[in-house]
N, C-alpha and C positions, 0 to 999 in steps of 0.2 A: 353731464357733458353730452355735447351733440352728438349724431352718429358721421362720423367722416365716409366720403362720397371720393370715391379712386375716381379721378378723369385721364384718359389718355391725352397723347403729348396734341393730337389732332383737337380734342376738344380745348383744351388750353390756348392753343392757338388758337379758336373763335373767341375764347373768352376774351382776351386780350388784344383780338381784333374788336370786338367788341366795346370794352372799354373806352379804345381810340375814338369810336363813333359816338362813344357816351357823352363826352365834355362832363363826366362828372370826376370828382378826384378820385385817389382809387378807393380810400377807406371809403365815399360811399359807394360807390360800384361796387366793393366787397359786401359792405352789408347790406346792400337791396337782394344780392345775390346767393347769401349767404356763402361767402368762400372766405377761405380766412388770407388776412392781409398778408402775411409772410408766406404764404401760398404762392399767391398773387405773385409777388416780386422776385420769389425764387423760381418757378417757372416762367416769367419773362427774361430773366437772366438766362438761364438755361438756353431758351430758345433765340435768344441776338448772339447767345456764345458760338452756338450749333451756326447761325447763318457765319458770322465770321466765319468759320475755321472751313466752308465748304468751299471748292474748287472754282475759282470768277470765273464768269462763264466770258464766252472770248467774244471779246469787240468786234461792234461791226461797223462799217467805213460808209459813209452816206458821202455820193459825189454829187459835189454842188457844181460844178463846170467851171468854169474859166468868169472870173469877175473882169466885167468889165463896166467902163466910166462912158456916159453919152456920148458919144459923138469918137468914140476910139474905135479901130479897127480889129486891134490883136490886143496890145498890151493896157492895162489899167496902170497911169501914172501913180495914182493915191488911194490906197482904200482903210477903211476901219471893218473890225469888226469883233463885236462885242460878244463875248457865252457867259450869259448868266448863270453862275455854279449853284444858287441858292444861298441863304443865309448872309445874303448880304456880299456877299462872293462875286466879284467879275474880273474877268480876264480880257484883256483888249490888245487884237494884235492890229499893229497900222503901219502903213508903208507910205513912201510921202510923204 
């Protein structure tokens, strides 16, 4: 049997940062790396569990001004406007 290697919770997190930049699956990233695969998945658990459960940090408010349409003065008759959420995700709010 190997000799098992203690990483802290900081090294774990690189390792699994890591991984992400690998593009390889994990059991090979585990075994280039020598760490063992349920290693591996138990401290990625651990640490998505740890970011949930921490305090959302508080939103911040980006002013975009007053939309307005060519040739208007004050009010914008008609506008779109799309936020891509990711994953295929859009929200579109439109007036007009």
């Amino acid at each position: 049997m190997g000799k098992r290697t203690r990483r802290s919770e900081q090294e774990w997190k690189q390792i699994i940062d890591e991984h992400g930049r690998s593009g390889q699956s994990v059991q090979a990233y585990c075994e280039s790396k020598a760490i063992g695969v349920a290693s591996f998945y138990q401290w990625r658990r651990r640490l998505r569990d740890s970011k949930s459960l921490k305090k959302p940090s508080k939103g911040s408010f980006i002013e975009m001004g007053q939309i307005r349409t060519p040739g208007s003065v004050s009010d914008a008759s008609s506008w779109t406007i799309t936020l891509d959420l990711g994953d295929g995700l859009k929200l579109v709010l439109q007036r007009g």
